[in-house]
C-alpha positions as a Markdown table, in Angstrom:
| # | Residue | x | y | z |
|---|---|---|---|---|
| 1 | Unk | 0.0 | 0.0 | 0.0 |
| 2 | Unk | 1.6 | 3.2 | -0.9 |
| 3 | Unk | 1.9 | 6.7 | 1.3 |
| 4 | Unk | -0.7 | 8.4 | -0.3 |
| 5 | Unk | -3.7 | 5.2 | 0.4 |
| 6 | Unk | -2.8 | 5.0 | 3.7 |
| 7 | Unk | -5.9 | 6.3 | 5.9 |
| 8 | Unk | -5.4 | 10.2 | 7.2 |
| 9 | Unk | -3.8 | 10.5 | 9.7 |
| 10 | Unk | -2.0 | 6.5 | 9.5 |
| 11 | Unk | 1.2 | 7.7 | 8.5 |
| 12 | Unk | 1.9 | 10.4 | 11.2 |
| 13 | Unk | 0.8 | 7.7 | 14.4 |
| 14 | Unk | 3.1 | 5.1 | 12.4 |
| 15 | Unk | 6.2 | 7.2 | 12.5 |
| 16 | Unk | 5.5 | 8.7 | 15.6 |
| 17 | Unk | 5.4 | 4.4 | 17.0 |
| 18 | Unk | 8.6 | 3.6 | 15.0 |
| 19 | Unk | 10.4 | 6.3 | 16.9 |
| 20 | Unk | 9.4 | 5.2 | 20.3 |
| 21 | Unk | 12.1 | 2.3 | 19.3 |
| 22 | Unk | 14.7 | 5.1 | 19.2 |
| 23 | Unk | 16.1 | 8.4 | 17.3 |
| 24 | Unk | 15.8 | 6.6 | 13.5 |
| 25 | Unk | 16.8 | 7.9 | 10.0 |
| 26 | Unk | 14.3 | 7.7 | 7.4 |
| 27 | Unk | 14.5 | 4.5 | 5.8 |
| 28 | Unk | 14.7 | 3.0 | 9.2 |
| 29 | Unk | 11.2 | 4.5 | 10.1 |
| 30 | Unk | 10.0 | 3.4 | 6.5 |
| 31 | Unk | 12.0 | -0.6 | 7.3 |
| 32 | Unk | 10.5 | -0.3 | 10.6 |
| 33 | Unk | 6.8 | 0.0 | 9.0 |
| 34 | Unk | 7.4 | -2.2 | 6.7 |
| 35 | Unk | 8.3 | -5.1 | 8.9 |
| 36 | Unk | 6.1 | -4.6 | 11.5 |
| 37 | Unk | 3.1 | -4.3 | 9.2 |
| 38 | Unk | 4.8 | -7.8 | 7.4 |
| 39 | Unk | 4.9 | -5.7 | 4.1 |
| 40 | Unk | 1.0 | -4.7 | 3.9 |
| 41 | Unk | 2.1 | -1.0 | 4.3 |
| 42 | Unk | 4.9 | 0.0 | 2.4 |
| 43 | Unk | 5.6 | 3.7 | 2.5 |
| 44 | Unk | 7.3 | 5.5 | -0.3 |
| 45 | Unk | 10.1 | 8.3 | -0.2 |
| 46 | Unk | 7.4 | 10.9 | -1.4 |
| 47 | Unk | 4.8 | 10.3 | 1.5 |
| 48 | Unk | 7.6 | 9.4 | 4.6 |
| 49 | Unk | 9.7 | 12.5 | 4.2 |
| 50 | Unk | 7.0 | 14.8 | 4.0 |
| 51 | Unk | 5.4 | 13.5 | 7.1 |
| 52 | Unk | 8.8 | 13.4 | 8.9 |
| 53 | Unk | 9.1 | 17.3 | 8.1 |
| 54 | Unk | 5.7 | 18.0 | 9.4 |
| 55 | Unk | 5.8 | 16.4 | 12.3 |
| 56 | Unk | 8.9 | 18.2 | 13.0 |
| 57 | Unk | 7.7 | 21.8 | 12.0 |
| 58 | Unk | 4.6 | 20.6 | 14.4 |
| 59 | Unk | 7.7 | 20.0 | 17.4 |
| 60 | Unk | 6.8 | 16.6 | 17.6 |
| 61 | Unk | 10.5 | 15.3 | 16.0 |
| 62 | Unk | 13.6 | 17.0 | 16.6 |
| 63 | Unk | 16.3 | 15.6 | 14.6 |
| 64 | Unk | 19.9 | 15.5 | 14.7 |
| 65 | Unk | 23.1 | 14.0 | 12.4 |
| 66 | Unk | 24.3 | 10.7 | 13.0 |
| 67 | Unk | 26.5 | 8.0 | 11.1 |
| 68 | Unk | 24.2 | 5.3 | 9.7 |
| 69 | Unk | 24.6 | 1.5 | 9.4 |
| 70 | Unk | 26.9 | 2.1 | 6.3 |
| 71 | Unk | 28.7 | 4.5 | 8.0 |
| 72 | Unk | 27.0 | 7.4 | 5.9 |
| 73 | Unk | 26.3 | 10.9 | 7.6 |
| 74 | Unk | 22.0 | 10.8 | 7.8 |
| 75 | Unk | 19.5 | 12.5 | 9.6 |
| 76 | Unk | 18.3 | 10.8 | 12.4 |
| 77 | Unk | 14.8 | 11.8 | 13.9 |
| 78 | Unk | 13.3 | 11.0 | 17.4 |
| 79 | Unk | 10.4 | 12.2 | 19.4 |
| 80 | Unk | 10.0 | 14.8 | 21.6 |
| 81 | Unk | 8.2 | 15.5 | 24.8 |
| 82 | Unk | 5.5 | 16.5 | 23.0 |
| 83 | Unk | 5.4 | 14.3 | 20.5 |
| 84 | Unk | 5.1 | 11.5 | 22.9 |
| 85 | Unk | 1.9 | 13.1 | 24.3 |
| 86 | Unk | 0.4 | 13.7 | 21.0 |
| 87 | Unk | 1.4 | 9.8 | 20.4 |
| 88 | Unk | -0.7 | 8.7 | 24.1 |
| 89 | Unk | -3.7 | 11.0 | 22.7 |
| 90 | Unk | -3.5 | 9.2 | 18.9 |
| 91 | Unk | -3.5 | 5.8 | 20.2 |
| 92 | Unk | -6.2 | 6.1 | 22.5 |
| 93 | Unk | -8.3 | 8.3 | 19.7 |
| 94 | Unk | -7.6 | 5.2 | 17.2 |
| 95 | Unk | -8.4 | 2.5 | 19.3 |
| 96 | Unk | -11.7 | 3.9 | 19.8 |
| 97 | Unk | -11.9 | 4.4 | 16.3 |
| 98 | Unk | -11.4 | 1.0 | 15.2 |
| 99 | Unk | -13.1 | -0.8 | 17.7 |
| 100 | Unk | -16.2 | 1.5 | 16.8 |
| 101 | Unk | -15.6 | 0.2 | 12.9 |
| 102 | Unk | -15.1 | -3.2 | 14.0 |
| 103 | Unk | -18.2 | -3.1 | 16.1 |
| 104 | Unk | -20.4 | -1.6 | 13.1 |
| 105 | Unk | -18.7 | -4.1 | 10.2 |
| 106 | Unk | -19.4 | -6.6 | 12.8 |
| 107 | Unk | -23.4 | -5.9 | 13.4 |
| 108 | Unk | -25.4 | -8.4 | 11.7 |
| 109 | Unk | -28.6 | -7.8 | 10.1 |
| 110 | Unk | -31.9 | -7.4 | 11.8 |
């Protein structure tokens, strides 16, 4: 599933989660989707780094430089103190969303 058919609002609670792991770069937030969803979302460049820039003009990432894995320079990202709140708030505000879908997809018929 690309970026742009994930539901609104998918993308920013799913990078927001892959950074609880640690400060990431951006293909290890995209990896880190990508396994954990066992390949049924697969972000692309054009969607991630967008959302990883507005999440940090919103103060919810900070970044900072690091050496990756290949020892290349790369921009790591990780959550902030707010950006752990809004992350609390989001997961409780889609749990109650999909269990409220699940309940109505659920309903049988009179």
């Amino acid at each position: 599933m690309a970026g742009s058919d994930l539901y609104t609002g998918t993308l920013d609670v799913l990078i927001l989660k892959a950074l609880t792991w640690g400060p990431m770069h951006g293909y290890g937030v995209g990896k880190w989707i990508r396994d954990t969803t066992r390949e049924a979302l697969q972000v692309q460049e054009g969607a991630l780094y967008p959302a990883l820039h507005r999440l940090e003009r919103k103060g919810l990432l900070d970044e900072e430089w690091g050496i990756s894995e290949t020892g290349r320079e790369a921009k790591y990202y990780k959550l902030t103190a707010a950006g752990r709140k809004h992350l609390r708030a989001e997961v409780l505000r889609w749990t109650r969303y999909t269990l409220a879908v699940s309940a109505a997809l659920n309903a049988s018929p009179a």
